[in-house]
KOLRODO-125200 format. One line per field, with one value per atom (N, C-alpha, C, CB): residue number from 1; chain; atom name; x, z, y. Coordinates in steps of 0.001 Angstrom, whole numbers, padded with zeros to 6 digits. Glycine has a CB too. Layout:
N
vexdo <- (NUM_...)
zakol <- (A_...)
ropa <- (CA_...)
X <- (X_...)
Z <- (Z_...)
Y <- (Y_...)
This chain:
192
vexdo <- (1_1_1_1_2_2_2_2_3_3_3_3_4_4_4_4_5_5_5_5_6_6_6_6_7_7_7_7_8_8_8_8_9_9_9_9_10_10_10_10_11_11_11_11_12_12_12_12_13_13_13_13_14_14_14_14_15_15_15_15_16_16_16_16_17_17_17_17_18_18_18_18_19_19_19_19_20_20_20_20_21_21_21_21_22_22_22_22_23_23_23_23_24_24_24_24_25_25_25_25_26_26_26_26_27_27_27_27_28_28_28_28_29_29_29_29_30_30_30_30_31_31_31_31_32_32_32_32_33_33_33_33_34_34_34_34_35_35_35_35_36_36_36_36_37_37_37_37_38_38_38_38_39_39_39_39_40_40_40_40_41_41_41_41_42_42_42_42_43_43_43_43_44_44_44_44_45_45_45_45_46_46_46_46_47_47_47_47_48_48_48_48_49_49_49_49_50_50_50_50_51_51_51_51_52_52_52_52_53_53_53_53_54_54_54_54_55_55_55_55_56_56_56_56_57_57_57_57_58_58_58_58_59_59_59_59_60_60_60_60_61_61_61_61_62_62_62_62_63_63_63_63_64_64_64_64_65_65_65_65_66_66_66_66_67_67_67_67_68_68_68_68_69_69_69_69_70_70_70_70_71_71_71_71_72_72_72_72_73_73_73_73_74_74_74_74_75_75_75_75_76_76_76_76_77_77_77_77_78_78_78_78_79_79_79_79_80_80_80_80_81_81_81_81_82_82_82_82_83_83_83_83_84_84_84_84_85_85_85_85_86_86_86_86_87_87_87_87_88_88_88_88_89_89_89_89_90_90_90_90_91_91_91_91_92_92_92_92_93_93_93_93_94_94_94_94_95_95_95_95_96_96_96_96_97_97_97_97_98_98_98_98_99_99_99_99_100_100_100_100_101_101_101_101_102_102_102_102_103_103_103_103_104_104_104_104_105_105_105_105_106_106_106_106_107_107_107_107_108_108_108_108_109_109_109_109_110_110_110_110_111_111_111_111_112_112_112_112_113_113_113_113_114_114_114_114_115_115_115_115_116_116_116_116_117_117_117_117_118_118_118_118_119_119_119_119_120_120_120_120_121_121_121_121_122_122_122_122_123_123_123_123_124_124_124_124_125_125_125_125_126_126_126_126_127_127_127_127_128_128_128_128_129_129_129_129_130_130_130_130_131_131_131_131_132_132_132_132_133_133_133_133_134_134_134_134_135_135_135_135_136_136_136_136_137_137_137_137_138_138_138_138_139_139_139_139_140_140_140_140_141_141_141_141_142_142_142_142_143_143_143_143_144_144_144_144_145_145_145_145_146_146_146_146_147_147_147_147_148_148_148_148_149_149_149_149_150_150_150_150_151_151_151_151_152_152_152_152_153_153_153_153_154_154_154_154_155_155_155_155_156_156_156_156_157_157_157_157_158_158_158_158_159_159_159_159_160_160_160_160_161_161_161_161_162_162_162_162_163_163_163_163_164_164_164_164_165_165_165_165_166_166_166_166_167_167_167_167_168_168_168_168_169_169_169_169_170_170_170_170_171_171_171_171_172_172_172_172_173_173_173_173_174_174_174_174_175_175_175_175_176_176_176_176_177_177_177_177_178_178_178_178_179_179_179_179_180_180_180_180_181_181_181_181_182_182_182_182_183_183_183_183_184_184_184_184_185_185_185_185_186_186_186_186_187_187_187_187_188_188_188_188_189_189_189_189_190_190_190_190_191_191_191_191_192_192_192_192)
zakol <- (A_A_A_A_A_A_A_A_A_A_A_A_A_A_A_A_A_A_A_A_A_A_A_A_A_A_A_A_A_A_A_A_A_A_A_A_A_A_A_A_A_A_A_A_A_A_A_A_A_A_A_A_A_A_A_A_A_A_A_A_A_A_A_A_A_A_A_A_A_A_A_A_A_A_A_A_A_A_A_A_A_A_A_A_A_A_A_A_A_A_A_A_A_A_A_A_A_A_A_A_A_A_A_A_A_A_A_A_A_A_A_A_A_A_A_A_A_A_A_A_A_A_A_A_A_A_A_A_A_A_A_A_A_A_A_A_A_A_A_A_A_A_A_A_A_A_A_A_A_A_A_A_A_A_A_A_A_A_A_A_A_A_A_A_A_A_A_A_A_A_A_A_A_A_A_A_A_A_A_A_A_A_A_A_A_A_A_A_A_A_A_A_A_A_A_A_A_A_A_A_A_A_A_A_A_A_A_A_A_A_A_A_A_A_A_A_A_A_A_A_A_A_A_A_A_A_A_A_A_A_A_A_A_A_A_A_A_A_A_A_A_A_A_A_A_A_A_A_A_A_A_A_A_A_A_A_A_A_A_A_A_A_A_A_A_A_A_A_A_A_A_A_A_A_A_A_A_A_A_A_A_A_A_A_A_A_A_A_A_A_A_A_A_A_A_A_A_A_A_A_A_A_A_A_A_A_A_A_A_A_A_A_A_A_A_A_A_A_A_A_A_A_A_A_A_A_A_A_A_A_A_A_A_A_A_A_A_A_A_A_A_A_A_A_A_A_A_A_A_A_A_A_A_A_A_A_A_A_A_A_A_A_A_A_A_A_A_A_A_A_A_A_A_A_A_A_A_A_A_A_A_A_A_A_A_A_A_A_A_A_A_A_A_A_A_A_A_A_A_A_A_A_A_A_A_A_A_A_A_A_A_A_A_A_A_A_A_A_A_A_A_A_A_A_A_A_A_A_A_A_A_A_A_A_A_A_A_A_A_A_A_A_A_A_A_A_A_A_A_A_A_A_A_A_A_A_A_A_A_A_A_A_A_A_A_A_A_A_A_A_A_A_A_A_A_A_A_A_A_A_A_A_A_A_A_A_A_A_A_A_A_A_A_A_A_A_A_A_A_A_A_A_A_A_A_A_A_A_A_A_A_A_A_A_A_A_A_A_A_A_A_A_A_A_A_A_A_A_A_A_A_A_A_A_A_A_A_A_A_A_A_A_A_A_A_A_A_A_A_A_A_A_A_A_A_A_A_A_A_A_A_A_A_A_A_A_A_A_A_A_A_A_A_A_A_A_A_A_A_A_A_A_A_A_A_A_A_A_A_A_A_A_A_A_A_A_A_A_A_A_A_A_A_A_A_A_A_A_A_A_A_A_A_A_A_A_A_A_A_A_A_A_A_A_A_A_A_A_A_A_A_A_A_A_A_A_A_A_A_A_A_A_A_A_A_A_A_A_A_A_A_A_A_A_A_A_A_A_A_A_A_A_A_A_A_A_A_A_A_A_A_A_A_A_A_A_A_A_A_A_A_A_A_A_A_A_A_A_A_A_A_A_A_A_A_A_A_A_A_A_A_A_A_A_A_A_A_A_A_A_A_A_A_A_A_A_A_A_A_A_A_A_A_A_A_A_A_A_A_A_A_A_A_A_A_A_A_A_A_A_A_A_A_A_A_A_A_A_A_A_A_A_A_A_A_A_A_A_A_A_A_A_A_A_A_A_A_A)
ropa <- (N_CA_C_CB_N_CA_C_CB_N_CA_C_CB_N_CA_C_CB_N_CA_C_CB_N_CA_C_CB_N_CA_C_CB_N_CA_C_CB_N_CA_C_CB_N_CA_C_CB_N_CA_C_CB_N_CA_C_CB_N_CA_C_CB_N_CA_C_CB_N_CA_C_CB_N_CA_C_CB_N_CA_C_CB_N_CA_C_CB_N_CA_C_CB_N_CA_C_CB_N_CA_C_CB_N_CA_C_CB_N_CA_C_CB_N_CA_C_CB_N_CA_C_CB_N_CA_C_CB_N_CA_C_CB_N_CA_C_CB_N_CA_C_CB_N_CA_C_CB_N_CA_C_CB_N_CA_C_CB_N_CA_C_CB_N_CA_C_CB_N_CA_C_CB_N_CA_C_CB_N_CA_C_CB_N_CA_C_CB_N_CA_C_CB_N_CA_C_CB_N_CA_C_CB_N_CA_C_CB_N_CA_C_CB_N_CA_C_CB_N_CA_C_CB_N_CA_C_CB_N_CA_C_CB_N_CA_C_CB_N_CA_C_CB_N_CA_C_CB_N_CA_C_CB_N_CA_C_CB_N_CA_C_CB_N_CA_C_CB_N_CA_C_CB_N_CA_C_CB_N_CA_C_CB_N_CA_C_CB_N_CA_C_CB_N_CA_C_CB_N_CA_C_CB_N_CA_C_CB_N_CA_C_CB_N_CA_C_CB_N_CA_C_CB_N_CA_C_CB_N_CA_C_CB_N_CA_C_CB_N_CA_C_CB_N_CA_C_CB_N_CA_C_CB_N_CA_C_CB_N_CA_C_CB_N_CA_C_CB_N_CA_C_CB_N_CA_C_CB_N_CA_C_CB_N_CA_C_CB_N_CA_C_CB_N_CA_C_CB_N_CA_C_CB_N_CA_C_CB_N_CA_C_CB_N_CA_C_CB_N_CA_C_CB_N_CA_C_CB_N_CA_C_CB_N_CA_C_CB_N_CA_C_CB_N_CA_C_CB_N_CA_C_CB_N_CA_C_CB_N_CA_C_CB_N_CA_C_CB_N_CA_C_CB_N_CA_C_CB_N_CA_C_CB_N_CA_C_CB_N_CA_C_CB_N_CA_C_CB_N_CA_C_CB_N_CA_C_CB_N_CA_C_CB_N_CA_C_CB_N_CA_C_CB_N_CA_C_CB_N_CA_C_CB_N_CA_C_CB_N_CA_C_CB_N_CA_C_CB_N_CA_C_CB_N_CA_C_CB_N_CA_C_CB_N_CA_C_CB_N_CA_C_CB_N_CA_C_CB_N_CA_C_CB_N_CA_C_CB_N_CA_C_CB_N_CA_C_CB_N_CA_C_CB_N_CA_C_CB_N_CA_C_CB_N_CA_C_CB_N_CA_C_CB_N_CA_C_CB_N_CA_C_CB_N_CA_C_CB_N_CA_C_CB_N_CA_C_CB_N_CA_C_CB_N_CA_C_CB_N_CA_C_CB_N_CA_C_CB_N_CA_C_CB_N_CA_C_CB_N_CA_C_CB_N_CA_C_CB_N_CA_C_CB_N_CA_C_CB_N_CA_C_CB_N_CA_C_CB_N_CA_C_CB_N_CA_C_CB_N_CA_C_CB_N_CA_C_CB_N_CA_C_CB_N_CA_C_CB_N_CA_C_CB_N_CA_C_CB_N_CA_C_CB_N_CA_C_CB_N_CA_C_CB_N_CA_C_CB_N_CA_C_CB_N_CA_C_CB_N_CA_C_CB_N_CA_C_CB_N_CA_C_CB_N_CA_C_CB_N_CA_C_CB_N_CA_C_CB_N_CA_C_CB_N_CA_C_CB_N_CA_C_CB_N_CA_C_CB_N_CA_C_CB_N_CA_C_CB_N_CA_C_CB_N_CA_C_CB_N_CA_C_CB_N_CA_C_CB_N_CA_C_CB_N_CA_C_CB_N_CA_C_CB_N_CA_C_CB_N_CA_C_CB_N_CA_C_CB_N_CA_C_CB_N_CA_C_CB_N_CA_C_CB_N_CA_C_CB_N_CA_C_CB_N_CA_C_CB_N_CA_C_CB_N_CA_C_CB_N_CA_C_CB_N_CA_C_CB_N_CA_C_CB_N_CA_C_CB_N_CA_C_CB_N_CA_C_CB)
X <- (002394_003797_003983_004334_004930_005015_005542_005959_005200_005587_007205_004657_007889_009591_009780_010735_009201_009888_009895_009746_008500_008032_009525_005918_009853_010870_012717_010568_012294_014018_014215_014669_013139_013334_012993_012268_014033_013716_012390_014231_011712_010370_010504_009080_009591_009908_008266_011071_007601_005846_005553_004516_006235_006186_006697_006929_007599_007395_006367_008498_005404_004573_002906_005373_002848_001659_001254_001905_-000147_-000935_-000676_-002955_-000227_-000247_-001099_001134_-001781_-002637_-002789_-004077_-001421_-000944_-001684_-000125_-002571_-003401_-004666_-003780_-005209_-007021_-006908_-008027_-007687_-008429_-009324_-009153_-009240_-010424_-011695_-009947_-013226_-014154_-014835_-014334_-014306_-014453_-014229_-013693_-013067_-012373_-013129_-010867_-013317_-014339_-015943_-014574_-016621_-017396_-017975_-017074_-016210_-016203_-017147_-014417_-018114_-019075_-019148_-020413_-019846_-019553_-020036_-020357_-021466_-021953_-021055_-023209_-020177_-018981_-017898_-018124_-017449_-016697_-017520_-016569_-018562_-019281_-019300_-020614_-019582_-019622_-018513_-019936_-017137_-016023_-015671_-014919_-015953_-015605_-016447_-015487_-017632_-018399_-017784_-020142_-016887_-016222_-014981_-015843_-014604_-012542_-013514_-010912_-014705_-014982_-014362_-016819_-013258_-012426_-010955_-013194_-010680_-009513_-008390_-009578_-009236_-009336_-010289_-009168_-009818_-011226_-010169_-012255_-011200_-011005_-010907_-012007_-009854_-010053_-009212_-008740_-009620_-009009_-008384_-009351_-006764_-005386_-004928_-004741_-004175_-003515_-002803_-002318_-002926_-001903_-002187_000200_-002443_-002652_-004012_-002425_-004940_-006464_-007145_-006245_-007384_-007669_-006871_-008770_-006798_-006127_-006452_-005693_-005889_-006515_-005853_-005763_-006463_-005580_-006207_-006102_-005419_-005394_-006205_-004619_-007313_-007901_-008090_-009024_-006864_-006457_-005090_-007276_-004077_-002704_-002597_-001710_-001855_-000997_000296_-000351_000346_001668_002149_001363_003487_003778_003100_005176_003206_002513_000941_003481_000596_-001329_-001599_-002608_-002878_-003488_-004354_-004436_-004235_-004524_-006285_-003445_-006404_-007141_-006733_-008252_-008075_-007794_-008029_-008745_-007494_-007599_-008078_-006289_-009521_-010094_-009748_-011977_-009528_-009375_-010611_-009126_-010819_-012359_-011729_-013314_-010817_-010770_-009260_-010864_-009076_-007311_-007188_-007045_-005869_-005679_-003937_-006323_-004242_-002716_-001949_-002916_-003325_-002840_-003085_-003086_-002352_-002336_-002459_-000747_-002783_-002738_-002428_-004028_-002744_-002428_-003337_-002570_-004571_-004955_-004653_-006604_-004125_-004162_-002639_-004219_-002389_-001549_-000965_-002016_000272_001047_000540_002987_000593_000061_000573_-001476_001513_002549_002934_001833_004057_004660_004163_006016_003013_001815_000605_001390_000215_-001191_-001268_-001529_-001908_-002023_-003110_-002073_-004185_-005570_-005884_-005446_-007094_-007788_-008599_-008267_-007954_-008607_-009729_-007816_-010459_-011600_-011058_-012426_-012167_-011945_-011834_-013198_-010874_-010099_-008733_-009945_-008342_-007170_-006996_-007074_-007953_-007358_-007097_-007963_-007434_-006698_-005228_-007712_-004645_-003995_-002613_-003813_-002198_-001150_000423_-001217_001328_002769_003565_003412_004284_005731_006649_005562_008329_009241_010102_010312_009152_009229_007948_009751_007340_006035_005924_005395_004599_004415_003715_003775_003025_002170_002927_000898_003289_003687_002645_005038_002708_001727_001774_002084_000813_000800_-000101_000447_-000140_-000677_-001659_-000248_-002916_-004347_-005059_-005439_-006423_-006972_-007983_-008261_-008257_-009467_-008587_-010372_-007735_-006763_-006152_-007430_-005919_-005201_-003998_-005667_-003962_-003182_-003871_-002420_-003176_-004038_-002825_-004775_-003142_-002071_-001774_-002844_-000343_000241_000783_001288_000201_001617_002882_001556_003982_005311_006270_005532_005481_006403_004914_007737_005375_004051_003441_004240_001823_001104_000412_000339_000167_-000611_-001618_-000347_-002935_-004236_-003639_-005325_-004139_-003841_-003238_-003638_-002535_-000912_-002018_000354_-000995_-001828_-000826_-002029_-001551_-001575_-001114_-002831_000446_001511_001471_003034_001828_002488_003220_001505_004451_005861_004803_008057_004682_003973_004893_003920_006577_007444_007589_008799_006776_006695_005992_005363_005032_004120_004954_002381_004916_005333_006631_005294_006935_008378_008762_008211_008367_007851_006759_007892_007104_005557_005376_005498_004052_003797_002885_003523_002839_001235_002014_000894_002837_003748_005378_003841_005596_007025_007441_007044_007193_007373_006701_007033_007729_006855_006597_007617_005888_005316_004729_004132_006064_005558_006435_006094_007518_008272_009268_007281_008993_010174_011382_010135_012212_013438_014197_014066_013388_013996_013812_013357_012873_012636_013270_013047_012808_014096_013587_014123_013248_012504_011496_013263_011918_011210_011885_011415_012448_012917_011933_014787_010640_009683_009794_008665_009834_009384_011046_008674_010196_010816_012426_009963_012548_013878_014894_013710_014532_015265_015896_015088_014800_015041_014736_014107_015116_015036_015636_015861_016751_017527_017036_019427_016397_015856_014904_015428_014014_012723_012452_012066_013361_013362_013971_014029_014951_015258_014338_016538_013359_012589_011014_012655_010688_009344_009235_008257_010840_011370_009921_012053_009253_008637_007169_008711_006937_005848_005620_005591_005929_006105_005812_008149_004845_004048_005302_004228_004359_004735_006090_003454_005820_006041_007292_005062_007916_009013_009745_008431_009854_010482_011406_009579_011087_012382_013186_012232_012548_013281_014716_012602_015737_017551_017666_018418_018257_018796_019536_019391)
Z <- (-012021_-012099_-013150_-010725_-013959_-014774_-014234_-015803_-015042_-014141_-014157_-013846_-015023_-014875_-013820_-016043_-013490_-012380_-011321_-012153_-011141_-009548_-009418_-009493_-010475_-010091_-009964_-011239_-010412_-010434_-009109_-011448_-007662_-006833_-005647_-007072_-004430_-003265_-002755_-002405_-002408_-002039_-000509_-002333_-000478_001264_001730_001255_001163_001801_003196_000895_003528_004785_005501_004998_005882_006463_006243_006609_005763_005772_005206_004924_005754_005240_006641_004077_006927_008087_008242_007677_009265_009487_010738_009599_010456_011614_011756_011434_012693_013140_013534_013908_014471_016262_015423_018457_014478_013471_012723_012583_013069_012117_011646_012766_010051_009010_008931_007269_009534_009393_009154_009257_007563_006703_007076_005786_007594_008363_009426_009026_010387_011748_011028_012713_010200_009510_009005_008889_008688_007674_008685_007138_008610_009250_008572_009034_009096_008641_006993_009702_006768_005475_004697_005375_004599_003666_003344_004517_004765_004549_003547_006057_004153_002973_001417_003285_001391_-000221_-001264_-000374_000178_-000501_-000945_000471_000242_-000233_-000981_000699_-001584_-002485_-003823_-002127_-003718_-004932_-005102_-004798_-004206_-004299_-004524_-001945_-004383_-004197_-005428_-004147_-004870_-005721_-005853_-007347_-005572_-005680_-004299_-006936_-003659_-002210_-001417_-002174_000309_001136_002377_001815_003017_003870_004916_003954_005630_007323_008488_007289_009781_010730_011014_011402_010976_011304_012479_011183_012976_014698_014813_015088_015382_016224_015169_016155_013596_012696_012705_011528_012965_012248_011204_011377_010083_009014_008034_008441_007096_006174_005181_006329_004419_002775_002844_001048_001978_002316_000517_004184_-000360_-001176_-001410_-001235_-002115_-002480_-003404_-002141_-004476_-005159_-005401_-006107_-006276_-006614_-007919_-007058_-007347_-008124_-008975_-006847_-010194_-011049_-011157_-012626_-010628_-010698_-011926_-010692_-012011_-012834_-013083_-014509_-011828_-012298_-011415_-011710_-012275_-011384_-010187_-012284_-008918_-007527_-007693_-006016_-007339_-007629_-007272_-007131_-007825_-008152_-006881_-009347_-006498_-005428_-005909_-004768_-005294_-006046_-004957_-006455_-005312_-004773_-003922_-006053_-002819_-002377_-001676_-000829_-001307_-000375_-001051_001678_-001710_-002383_-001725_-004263_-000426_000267_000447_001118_000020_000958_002355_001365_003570_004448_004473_005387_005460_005337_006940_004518_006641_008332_008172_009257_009280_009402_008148_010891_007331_006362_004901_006615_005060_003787_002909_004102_001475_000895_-000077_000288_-000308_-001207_-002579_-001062_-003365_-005007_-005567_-005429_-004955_-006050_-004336_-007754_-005491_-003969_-002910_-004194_-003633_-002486_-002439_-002655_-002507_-002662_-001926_-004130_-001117_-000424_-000943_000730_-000621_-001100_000198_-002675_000473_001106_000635_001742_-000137_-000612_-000131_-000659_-000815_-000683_-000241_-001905_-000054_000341_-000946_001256_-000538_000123_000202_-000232_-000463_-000210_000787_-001018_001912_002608_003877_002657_003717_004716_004549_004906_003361_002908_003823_001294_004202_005039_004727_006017_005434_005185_005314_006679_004704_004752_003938_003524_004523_004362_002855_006243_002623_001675_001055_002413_000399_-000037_-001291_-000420_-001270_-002199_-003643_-001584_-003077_-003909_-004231_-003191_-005553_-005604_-006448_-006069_-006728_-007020_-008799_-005771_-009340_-010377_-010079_-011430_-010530_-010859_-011635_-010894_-011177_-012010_-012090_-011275_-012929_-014039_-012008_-016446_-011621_-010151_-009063_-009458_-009623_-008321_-007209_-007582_-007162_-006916_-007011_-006804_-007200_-007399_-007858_-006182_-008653_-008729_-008304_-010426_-007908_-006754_-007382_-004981_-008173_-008741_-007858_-009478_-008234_-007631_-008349_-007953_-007667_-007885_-007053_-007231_-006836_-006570_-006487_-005049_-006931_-006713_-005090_-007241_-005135_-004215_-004180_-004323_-002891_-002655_-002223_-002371_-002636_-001504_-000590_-001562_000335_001668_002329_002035_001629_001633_001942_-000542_003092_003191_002210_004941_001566_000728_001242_000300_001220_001376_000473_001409_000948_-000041_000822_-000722_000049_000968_000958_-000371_001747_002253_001319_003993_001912_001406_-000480_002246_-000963_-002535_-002975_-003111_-001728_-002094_-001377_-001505_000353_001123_000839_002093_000589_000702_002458_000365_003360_004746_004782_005656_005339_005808_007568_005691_008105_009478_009591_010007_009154_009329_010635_007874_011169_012184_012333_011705_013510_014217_014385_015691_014764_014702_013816_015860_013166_012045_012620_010569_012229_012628_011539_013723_010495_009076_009770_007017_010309_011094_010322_011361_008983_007736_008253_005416_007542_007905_007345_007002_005998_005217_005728_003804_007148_008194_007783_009390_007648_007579_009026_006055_010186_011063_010940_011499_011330_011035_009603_012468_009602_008081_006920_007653_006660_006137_004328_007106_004818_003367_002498_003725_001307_000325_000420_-000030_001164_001444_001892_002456_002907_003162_002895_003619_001451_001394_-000272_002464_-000444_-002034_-002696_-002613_-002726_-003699_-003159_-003556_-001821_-001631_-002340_-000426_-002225_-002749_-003868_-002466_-005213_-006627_-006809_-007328_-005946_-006401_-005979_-006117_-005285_-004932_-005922_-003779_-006001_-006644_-008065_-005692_-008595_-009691_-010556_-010663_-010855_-011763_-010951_-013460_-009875_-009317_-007904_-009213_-008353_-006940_-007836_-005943_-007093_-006910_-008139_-004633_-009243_-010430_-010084_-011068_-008844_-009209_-008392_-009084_-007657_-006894_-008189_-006047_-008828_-009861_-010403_-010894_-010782_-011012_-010148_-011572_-009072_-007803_-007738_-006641_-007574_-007328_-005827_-008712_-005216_-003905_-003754_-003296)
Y <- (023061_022719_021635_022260_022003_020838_019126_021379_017639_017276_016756_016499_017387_017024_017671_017498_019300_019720_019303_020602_018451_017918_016753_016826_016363_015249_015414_014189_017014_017295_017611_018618_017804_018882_017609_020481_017803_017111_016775_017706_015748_016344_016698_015266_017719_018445_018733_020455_017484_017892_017458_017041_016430_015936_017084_014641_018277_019109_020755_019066_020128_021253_021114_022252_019884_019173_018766_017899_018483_018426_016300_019296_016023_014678_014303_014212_013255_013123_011574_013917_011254_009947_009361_009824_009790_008753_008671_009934_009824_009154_008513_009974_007645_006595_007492_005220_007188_008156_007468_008363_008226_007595_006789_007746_006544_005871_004240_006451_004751_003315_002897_003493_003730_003575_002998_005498_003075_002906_001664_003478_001155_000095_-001002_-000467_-002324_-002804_-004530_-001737_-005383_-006740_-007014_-007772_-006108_-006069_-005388_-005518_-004498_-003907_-005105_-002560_-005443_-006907_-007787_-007804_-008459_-009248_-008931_-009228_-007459_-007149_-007275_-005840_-006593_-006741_-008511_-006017_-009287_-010756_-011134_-011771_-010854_-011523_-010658_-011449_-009736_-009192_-010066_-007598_-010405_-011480_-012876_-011659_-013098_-014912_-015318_-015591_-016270_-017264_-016520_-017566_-015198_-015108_-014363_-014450_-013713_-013065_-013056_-011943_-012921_-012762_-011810_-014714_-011141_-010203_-011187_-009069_-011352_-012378_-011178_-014576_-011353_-011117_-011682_-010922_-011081_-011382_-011890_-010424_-012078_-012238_-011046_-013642_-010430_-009494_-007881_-010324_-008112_-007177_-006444_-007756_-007292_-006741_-007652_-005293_-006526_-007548_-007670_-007403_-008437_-008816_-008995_-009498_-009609_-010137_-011645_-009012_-012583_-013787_-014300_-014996_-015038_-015602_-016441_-015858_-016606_-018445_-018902_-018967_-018583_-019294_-018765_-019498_-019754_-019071_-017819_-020383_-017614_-016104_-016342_-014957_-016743_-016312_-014660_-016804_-014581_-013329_-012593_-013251_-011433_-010287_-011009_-009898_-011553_-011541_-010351_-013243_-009543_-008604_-009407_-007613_-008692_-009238_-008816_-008322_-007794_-006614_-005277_-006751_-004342_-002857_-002132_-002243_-001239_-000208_001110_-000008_001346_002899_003778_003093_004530_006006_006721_006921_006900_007330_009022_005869_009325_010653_010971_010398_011893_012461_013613_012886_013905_014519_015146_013846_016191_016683_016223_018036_016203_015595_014299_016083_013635_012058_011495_011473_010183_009356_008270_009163_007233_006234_005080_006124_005248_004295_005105_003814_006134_006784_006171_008632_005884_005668_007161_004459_007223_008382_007812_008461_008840_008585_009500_008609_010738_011494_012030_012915_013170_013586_014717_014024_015377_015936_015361_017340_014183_013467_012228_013120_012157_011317_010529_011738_009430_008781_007888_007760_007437_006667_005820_007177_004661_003461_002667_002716_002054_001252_000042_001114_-000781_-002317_-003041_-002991_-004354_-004566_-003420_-005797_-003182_-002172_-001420_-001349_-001009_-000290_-000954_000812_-002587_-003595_-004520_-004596_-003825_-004884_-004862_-004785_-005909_-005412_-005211_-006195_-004457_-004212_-006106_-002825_-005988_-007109_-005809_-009159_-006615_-005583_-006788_-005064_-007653_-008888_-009310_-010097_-008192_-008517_-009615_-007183_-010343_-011093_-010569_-012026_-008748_-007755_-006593_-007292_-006034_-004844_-004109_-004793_-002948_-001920_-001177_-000713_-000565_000031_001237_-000830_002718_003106_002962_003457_003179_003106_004466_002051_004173_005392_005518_004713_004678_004904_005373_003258_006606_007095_006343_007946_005478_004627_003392_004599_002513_001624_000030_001692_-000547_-002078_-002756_-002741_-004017_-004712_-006151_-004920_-006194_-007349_-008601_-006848_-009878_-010739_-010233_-012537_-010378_-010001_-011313_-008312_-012514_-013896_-014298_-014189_-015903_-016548_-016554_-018085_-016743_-016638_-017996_-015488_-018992_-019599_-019537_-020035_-020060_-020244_-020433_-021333_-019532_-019350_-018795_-019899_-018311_-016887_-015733_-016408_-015132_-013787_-013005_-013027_-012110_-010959_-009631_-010805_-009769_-008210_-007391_-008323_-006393_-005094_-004558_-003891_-004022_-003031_-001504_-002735_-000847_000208_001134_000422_000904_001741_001671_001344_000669_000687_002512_-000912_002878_004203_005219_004204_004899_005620_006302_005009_007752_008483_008025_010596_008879_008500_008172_009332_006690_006138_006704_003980_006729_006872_006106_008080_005073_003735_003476_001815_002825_002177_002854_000557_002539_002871_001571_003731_000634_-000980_-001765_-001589_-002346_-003187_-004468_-003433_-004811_-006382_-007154_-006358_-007321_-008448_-009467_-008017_-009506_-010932_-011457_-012253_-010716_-012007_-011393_-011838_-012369_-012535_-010661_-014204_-010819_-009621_-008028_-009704_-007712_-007146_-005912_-007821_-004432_-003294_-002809_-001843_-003371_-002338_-001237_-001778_-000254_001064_001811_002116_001394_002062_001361_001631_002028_001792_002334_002407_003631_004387_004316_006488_004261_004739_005275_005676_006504_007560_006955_008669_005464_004784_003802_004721_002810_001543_001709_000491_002611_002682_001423_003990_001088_000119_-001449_000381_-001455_-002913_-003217_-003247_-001510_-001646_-001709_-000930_-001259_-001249_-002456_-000088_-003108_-004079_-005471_-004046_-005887_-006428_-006608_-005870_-004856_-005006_-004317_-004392_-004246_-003674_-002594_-005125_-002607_-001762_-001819_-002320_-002447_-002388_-001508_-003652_-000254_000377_002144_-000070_002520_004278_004760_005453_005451_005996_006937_006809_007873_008887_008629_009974_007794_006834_006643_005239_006394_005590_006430_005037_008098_008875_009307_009844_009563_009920_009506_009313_010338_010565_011253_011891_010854_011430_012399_010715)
């Protein structure tokens, strides 16, 4: 398919694409304290993987971020039609299952991280407002997500909160207007 056409036409994959809400992908089940370690001896000095309150794990800052610094890169490890709860959108039938840190990074509906398309099927992850040591490290889910299904209740707490109105379909004009050019390639032509 060419790709103007993919963007002139509603996307309608979420009804006919395999979703698999309640699994955790192996990969994830897998992940172990020495993976953590490797990944933080990859962020030493600029990120570290910590366990969250109430979230899991996280990413947290240790040092500051001027908007448009690259955070780090998110590689691509599993590119799937169907999708779940750790997998991110990367066009409008492609789903991916990122490496560490990326596939802990957590939702705010007021992120401090927005996203770019990269050449490692994935995304690399910008400040988009400054970041302090010590700031945990957001991204709007809905920057990738058309429909997201990571959560039915969000739990980032900011004030700027959309609830469950996560993805994309819903919060388009917050979301372009928030992470303006830092949000999933293929989002960006999208018309309603």
């Amino acid at each position: 398919m060419i790709r103007s056409a993919i963007h002139s036409i509603k996307p309608v994959f979420h009804q006919h694409r395999k979703i698999s809400t309640n699994s955790v992908p192996q990969y994830v089940k897998n992940i172990n304290e020495k993976d953590i370690a490797e990944a933080n001896a990859r962020g030493r000095g600029n990120w570290a993987l910590t366990d969250t309150p109430n979230k899991g794990w996280g990413i947290y800052a240790q040092r500051d971020f001027e908007p448009n610094t690259k955070i780090f890169e998110g590689r691509g490890l599993i590119r799937s039609q169907d999708r779940n709860t750790h997998s991110v959108q990367i066009d409008w039938d492609a789903h991916v299952l990122m490496d560490l840190p990326a596939v802990y990074i957590n939702h705010s509906c007021d992120a401090n991280a927005g996203i770019k398309d990269n050449k490692l099927g994935a995304f690399d992850f910008f400040a988009v407002k400054p970041i302090k040591k010590g700031d945990e490290i957001t991204w709007d889910y809905g920057a990738s997500e058309f429909d997201s299904i990571s959560f039915s209740d969000c739990l980032c707490g900011n004030p700027k909160c959309r609830k469950g109105k996560i993805g994309f379909r819903f919060a388009q004009n917050d979301i372009k207007s928030l992470y303006g050019d830092y949000i999933a390639g293929y989002l960006k032509s999208y018309k309603p």
